[in-house]
C-alpha positions as YAML, in Angstrom:
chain: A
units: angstrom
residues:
- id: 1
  name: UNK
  ca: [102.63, 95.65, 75.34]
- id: 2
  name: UNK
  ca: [101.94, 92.78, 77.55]
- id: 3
  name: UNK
  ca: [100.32, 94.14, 80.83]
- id: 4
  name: UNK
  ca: [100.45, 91.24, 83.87]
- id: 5
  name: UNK
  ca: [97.29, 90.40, 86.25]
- id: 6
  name: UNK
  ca: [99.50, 89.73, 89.22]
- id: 7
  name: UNK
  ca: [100.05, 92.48, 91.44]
- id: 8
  name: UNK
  ca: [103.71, 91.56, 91.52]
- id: 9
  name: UNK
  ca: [107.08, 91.31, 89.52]
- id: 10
  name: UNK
  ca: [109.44, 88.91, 89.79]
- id: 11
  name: UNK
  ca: [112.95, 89.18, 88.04]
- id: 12
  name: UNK
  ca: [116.32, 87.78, 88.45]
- id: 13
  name: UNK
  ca: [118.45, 89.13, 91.14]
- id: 14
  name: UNK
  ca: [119.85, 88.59, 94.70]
- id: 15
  name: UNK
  ca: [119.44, 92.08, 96.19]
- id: 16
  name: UNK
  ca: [117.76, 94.76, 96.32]
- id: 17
  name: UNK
  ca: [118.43, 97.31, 93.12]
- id: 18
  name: UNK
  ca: [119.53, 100.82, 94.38]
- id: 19
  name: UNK
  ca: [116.53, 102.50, 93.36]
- id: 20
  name: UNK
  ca: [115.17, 101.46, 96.65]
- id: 21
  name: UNK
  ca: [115.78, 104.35, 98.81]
- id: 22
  name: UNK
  ca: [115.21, 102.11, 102.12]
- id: 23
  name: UNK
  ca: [116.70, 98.87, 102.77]
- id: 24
  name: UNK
  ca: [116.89, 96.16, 105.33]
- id: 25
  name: UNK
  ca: [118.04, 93.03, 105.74]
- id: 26
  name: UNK
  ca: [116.34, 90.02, 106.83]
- id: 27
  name: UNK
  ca: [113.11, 91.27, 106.38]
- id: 28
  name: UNK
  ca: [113.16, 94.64, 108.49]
- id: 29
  name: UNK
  ca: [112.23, 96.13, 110.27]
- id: 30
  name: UNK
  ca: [113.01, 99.47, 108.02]
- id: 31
  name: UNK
  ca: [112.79, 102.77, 108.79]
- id: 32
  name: UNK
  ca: [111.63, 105.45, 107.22]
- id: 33
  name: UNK
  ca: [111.64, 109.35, 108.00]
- id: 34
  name: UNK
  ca: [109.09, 111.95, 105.98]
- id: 35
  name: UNK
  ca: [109.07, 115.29, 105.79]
- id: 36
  name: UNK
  ca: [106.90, 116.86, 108.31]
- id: 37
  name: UNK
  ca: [106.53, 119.99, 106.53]
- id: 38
  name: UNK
  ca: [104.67, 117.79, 103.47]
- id: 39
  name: UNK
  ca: [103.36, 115.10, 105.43]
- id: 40
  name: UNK
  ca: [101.29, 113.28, 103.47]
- id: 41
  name: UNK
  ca: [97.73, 111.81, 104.97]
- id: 42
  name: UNK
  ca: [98.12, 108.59, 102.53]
- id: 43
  name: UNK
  ca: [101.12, 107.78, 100.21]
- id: 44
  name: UNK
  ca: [101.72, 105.23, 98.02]
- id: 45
  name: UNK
  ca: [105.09, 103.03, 98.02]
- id: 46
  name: UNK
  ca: [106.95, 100.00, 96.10]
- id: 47
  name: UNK
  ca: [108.65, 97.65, 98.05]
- id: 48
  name: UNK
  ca: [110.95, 95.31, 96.69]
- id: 49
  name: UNK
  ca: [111.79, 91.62, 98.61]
- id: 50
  name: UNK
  ca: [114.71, 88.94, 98.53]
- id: 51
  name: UNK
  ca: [113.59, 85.29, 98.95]
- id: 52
  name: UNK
  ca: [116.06, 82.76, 100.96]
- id: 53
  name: UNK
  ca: [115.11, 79.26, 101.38]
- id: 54
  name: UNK
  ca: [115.92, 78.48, 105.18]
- id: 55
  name: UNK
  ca: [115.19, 75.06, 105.03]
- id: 56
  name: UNK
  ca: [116.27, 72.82, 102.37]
- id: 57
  name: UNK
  ca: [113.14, 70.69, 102.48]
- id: 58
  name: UNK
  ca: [111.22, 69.87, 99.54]
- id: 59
  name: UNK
  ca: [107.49, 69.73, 98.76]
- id: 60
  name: UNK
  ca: [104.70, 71.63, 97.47]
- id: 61
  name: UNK
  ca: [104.43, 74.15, 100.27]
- id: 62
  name: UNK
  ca: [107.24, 75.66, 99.82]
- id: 63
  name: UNK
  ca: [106.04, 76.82, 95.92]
- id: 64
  name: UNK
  ca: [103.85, 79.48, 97.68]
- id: 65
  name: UNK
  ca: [103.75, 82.29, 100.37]
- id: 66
  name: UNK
  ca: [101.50, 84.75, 101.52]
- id: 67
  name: UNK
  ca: [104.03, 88.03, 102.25]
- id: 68
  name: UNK
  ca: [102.84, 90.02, 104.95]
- id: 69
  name: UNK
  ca: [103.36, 93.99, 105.15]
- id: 70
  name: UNK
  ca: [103.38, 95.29, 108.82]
- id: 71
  name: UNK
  ca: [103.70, 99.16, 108.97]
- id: 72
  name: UNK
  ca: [103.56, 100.81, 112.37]
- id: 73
  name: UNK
  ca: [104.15, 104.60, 113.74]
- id: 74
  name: UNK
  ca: [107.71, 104.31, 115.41]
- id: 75
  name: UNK
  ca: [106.81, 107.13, 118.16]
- id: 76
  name: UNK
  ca: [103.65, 105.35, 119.63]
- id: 77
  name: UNK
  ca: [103.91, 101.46, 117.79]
- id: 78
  name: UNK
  ca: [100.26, 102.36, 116.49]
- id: 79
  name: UNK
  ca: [99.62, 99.99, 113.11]
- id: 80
  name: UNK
  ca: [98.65, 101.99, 109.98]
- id: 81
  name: UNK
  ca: [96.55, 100.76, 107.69]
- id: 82
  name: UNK
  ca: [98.07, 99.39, 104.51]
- id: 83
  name: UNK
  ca: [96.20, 97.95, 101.52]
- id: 84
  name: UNK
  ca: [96.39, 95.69, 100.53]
- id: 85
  name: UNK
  ca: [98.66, 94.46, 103.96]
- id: 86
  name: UNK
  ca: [99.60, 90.88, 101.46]
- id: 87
  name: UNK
  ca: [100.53, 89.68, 98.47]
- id: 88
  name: UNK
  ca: [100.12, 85.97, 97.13]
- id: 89
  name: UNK
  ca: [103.38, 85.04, 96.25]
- id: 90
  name: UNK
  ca: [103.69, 82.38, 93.36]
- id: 91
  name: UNK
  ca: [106.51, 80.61, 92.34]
- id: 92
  name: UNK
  ca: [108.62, 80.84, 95.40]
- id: 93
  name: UNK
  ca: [112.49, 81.09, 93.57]
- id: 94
  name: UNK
  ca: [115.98, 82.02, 95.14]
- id: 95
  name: UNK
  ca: [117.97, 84.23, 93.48]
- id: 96
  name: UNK
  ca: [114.75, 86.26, 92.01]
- id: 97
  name: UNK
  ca: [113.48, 90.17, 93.80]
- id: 98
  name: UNK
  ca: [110.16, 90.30, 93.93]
- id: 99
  name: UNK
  ca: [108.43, 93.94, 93.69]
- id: 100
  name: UNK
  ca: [104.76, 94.97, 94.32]
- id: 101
  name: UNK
  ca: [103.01, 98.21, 95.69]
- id: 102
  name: UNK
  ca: [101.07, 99.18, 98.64]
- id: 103
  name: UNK
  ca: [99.23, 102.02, 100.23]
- id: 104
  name: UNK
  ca: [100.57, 103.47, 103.69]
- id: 105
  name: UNK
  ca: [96.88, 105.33, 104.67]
- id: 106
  name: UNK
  ca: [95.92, 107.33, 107.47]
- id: 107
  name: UNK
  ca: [99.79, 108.45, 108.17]
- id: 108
  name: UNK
  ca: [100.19, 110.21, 111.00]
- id: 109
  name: UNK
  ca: [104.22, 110.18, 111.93]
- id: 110
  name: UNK
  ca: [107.14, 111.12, 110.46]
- id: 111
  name: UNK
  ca: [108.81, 107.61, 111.20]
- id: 112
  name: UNK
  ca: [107.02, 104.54, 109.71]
- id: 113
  name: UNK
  ca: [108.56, 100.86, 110.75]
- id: 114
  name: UNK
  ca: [108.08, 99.23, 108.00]
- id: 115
  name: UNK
  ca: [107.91, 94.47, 108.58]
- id: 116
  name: UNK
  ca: [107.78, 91.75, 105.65]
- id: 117
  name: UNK
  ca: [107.08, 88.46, 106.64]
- id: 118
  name: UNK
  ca: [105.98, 84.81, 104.78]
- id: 119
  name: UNK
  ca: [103.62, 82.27, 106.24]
- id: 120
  name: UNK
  ca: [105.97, 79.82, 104.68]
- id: 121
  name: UNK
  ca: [108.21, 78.44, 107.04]
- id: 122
  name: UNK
  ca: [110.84, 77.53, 104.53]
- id: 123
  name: UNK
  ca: [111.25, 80.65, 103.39]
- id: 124
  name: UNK
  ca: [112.96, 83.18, 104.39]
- id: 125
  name: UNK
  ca: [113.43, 87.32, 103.93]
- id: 126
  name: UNK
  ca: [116.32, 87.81, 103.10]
- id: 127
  name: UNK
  ca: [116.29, 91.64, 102.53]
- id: 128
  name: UNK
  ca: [113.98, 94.24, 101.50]
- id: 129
  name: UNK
  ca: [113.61, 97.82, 99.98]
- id: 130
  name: UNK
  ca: [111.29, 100.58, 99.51]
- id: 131
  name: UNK
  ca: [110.71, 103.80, 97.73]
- id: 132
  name: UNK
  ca: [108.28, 106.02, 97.47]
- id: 133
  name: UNK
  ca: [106.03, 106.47, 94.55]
- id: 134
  name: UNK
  ca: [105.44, 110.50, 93.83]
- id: 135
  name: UNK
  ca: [102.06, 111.48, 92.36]
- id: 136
  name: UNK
  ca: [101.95, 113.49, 89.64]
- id: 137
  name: UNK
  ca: [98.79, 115.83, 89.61]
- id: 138
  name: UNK
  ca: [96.78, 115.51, 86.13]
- id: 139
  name: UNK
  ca: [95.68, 119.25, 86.33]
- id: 140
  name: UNK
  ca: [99.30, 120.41, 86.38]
- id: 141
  name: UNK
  ca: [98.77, 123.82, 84.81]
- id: 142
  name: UNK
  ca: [102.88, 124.17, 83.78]
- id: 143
  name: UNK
  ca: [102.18, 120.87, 81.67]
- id: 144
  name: UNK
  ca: [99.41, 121.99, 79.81]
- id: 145
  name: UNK
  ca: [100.19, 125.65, 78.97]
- id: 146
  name: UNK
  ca: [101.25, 125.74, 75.55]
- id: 147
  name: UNK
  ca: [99.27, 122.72, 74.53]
- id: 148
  name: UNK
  ca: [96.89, 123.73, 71.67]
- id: 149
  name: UNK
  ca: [93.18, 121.94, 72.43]
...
């Protein structure tokens, strides 16, 4: 199994897959609601982005973008923090999704507005996703009863 360095994927594809329980176009801004019986104080989430060239120019700049995440609470437009808040994006290619993961900390609302945007000004969002990741707890006591040591 070949594991990758880059804190990214990219595969072929012009939307977002349907696995993404949020989506957007033009880069946001999404919404998302959480429960506020299980509000969680930090939560981790995988957000998946569409590339569009908006200019047709060519040149070496346009081979890489810095893709910023901007999450804020939608009741008082307070930022939360997010780490990492960008991702180094490298090549730059249309008709590719690009996914990567992020951590929404110190969460205090049940509505998160969720931004992606690219320093590179021939590039475009052209639509974006997220979901959730759940955490499974390693000391789950139903997984390990009936496990001999």
């Amino acid at each position: 199994m070949h594991t990758s360095t880059r804190r990214y994927a990219i595969l072929p594809g012009t939307q977002v897959p349907a696995c993404f329980d949020y989506k957007a176009t033009a880069g946001g801004p999404l919404t998302i609601k959480l429960n506020e019986s299980s509000l969680p104080t930090s939560m981790k989430l995988k957000a998946c982005i569409v590339l569009v060239m908006d200019k047709e120019e060519t040149g070496d700049d346009e081979l890489r973008a810095y893709v910023y995440i901007n999450i804020k609470n939608k009741h008082n437009d307070l930022t939360v923090l997010c780490t990492p808040s960008n991702h180094d994006i490298y090549p730059m290619l249309s008709e590719h999704i690009y996914t990567f993961e992020f951590e929404a900390r110190e969460v205090t609302s049940t509505e998160l507005v969720f931004e992606f945007n690219t320093d590179n000004n021939k590039w475009k969002i052209g639509e974006c996703g997220l979901y959730q990741i759940l955490e499974v707890n390693e000391h789950d006591e139903s997984f390990t009863d009936g496990i001999d040591g």
